[in-house]
C-alpha positions as CSV (number, residue, x, y, z in Angstrom):
1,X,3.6,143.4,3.0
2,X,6.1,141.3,4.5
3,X,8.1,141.4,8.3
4,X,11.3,142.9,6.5
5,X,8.4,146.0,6.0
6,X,7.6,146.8,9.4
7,X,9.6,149.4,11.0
8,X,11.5,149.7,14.5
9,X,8.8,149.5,17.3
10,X,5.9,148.3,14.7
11,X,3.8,145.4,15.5
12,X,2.5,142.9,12.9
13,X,-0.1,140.0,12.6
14,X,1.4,137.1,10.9
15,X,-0.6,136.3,7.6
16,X,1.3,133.8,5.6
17,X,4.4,131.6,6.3
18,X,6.0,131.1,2.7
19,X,8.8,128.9,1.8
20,X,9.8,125.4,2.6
21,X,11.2,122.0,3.6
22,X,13.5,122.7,6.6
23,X,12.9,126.4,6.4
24,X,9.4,126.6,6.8
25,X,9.3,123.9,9.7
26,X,12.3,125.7,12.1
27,X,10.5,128.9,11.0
28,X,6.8,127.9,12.7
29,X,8.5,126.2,15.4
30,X,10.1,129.6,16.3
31,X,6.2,130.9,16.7
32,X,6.2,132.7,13.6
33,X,2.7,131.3,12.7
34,X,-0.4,132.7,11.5
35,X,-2.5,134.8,13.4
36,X,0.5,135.5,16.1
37,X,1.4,139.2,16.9
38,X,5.2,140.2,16.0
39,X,7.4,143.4,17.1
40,X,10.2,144.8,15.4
41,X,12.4,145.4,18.4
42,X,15.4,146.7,16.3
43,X,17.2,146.4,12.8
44,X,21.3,146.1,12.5
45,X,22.7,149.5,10.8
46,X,22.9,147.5,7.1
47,X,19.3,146.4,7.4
48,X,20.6,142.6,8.3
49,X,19.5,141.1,10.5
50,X,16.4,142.4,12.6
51,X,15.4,141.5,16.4
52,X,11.6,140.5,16.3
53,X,9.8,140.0,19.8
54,X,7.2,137.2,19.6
55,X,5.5,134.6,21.9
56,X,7.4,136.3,25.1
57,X,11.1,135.8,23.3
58,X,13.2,137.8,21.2
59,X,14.4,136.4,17.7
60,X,17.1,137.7,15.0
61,X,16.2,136.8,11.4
62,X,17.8,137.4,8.4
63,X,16.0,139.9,5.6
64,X,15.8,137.6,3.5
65,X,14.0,135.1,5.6
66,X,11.7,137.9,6.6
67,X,11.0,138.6,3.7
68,X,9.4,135.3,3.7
69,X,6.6,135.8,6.0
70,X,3.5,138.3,5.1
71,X,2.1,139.9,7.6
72,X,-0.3,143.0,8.4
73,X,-0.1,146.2,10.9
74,X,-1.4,146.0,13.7
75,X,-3.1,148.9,13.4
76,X,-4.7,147.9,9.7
77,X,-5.5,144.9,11.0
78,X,-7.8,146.0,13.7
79,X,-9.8,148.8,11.7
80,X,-10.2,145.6,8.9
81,X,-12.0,143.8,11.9
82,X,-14.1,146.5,12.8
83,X,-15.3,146.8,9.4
84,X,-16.1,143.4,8.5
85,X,-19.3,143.5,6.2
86,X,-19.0,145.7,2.9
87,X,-22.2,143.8,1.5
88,X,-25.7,146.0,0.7
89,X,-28.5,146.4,3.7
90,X,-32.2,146.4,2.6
91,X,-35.3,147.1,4.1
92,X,-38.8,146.2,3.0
């Protein structure tokens, strides 16, 4: 799933950072890196572009450029944590 995705008040954990040259580079020195929480604070009536909240400022990107970053819910992200090991258990 990617941040264009996530809906008005949803919260994401950056997985991937695609793209590059310039784009990448202004993009992770914005704080969109991996591993950082994201909001969707709000999306413009035609879908472009959308407020995100992250690292304590707000930030307006393009769809397009959201489009270039994958990321996770918040909420699928944690229940993934708590269920780390998916391997077989066996006792003697």
């Amino acid at each position: 799933m990617t941040l264009n995705d996530l809906k008005n008040g949803e919260r994401g954990i950056i997985l991937k950072v695609k793209g590059r040259g310039a784009f990448r580079k202004r993009i992770i020195e914005m704080g969109f890196v991996v591993g950082k929480t994201v909001e969707v604070i709000k999306k413009a009536p035609l879908r472009d572009p959308i407020e995100y909240s992250i690292m304590g400022y707000n930030v307006s990107l393009r769809g397009s450029e959201a489009q270039l970053i994958e990321v996770v819910r918040e909420k699928d992200y944690q229940t993934s944590e708590e269920k780390a090991f998916d391997g077989t258990i066996t006792r003697d």
